[in-house]
C-alpha angles and dihedrals in degrees: 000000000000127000119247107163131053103274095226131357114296097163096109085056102042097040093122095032117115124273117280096268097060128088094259108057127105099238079071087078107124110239118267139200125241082225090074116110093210097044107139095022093066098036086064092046092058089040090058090044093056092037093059105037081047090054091046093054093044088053095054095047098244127148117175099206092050084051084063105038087054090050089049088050100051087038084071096032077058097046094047082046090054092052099039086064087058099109091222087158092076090085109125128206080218123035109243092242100081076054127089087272128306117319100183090061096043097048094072089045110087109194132173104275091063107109117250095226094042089050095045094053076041092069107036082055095050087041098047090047102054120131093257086048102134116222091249085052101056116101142259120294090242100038081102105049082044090053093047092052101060091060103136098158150032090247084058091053090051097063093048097090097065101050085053105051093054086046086058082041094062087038100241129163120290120182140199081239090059099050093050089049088055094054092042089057104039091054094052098057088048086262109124089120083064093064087031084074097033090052085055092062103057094160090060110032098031093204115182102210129186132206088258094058100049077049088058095048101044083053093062093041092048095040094056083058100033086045114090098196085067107086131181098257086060096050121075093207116047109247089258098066082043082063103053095042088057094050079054100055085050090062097046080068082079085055104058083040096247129151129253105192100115130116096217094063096042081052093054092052093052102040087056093046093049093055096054088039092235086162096181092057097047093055099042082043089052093039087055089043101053090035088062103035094111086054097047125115105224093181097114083050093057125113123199131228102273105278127229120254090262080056091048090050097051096041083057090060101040081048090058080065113030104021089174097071092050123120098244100057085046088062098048089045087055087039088053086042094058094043098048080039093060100044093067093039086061096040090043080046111050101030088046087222096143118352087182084056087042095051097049092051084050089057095043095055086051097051094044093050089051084051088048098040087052083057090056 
């Protein structure tokens, strides 16, 4: 016959023991015989053993199913902390091949022709934007147009889009002014490819790009085909990629809904494709173009009666600031607009491809030089 049941009342003893499923409870004693000489002997040996292991724990504050509930807790904290680490937010629109190399490896790289005072605003914006980073921590509102400012250098550029990924991370303010400040920047250090690629990840970068903006781009893009001092061997993509990655600004226009009925970036388009005589481009391009001229927006085209010199005064100041509605640039953008226009005016003439093509650009170059002689 075995024992099931406590033999006599130990509850006084066992007031503060653990529950009955754990290692230390009474109902743990191993089943005995009657038989046995030493009976009771024995069953209060055993008693006093787990009494008094039972107390000890209880002393020292130590539960062993909270102990494991506590490992099992921080098993899974450990494995969410493992897969928060995975980067799934590298994934690109476009693949950086088609870009000037890949960003996303060269970014962690700092070599030597990284500007001191960019990489040193580099690292207090990275610092101040961690994960952990606590709300009183996070830094000021403008650190990111500042940092954006002292870019000096591609390497500088390629670094930017890190520091602003984990500034849209911590869901600080981005504004159209920034973004604009980013392009600027980035074109001037030979780095459009670099906001190319930002402007293609609208989830993680959250650009606000203008018109003018997508007009800047698709000029440095244009200028490294169109400029004959840039030759193959200086370019790290051949022109024909440029090409194609300046066709492809011109779509993500679409993507931040803005619109694309403007001349001037028709013009751009055709004027890169003629000079790489990707003939098949230039006529579908020009197709598209005369097919939404009613539709275009020839604002950026427009050039004003000839101001007074109060007017002049006051255009010089509003050009420090927004070169691209001067009346200079107005005029090179009209000037760009006649030659492409008459290009295409001679190649639809003379190899009698399409007269009805032919005649509109012929109207087109007479409207824009009446525009031009009014300016003289």
């Amino acid at each position: 016959m075995y024992i099931t049941r406590k033999l006599f009342s130990i509850k006084p003893l066992l007031r503060h023991s653990f529950k009955s499923f754990t290692p230390f409870s009474t109902t743990q004693i191993h089943p005995y015989n009657y038989s046995t000489r030493n009976f009771s002997r024995e069953i209060l040996s055993r008693v006093r053993i787990y009494v008094v292991q039972s107390r000890g724990f209880h002393n020292n504050r130590v539960c062993l199913v909270q102990k494991k509930i506590i490992k099992k807790i921080e098993k899974e904290e450990k494995i969410e902390e493992e897969q928060d680490t995975l980067n799934l937010e590298e994934d690109e629109l476009f693949p950086t091949a088609i870009l000037q190399g890949p960003l996303t490896e060269r970014t962690s790289k700092i070599t030597p022709d990284v500007s001191p005072e960019f990489y040193k605003l580099y690292q207090e914006a990275i610092q101040k934007t961690q994960k952990t980073t606590p709300l009183h921590g996070l830094p000021r509102h403008g650190r990111l147009n500042n940092l954006i400012y002292h870019i000096q250098t591609r390497e500088d550029a390629l670094l930017l889009p890190k520091a602003v990924a984990q500034w849209r991370k911590k869901l600080l303010p981005s504004t159209p002014i920034t973004t604009r400040l980013i392009i600027k920047k980035c074109c001037e250090v030979n780095s459009e490819d670099v906001v190319f690629q930002m402007l293609t990840d609208r989830a993680q970068y959250a650009l606000l790009p203008s018109q003018e903006g997508f007009r800047r781009i698709m000029l440095a893009f244009a200028n490294k085909i169109v400029d004959p001092s840039m030759d193959e061997m200086s370019l790290s993509l051949n022109k024909q990629e440029i090409l194609d990655n300046l066709y492809k600004t011109f779509g993500l226009m679409t993507y931040y809904d803005i619109p694309q009925y403007d001349v001037h970036l028709y013009t751009i388009l055709i004027s890169a494709s003629l000079k790489l005589e990707s003939w098949e481009r230039v006529d579908i391009t020009a197709s598209e173009l005369l097919e939404k001229l009613d539709r275009m927006n020839n604002e950026a085209l427009e050039l004003p009666p000839i101001p007074s010199d109060w007017e002049k005064s006051e255009l010089l100041k509003h050009d420090d600031k927004f070169n691209e509605y001067s009346i200079e640039s107005r005029k090179i953008r009209l000037k760009s607009c006649i030659d492409m226009s008459d290009i295409l005016y001679k190649r639809y003439t003379e190899s009698n491809l399409d007269e009805n093509k032919a005649e509109s650009f012929k109207k087109l170059i007479e409207i824009w030089n009446k525009k031009l002689d009014e300016q003289i």
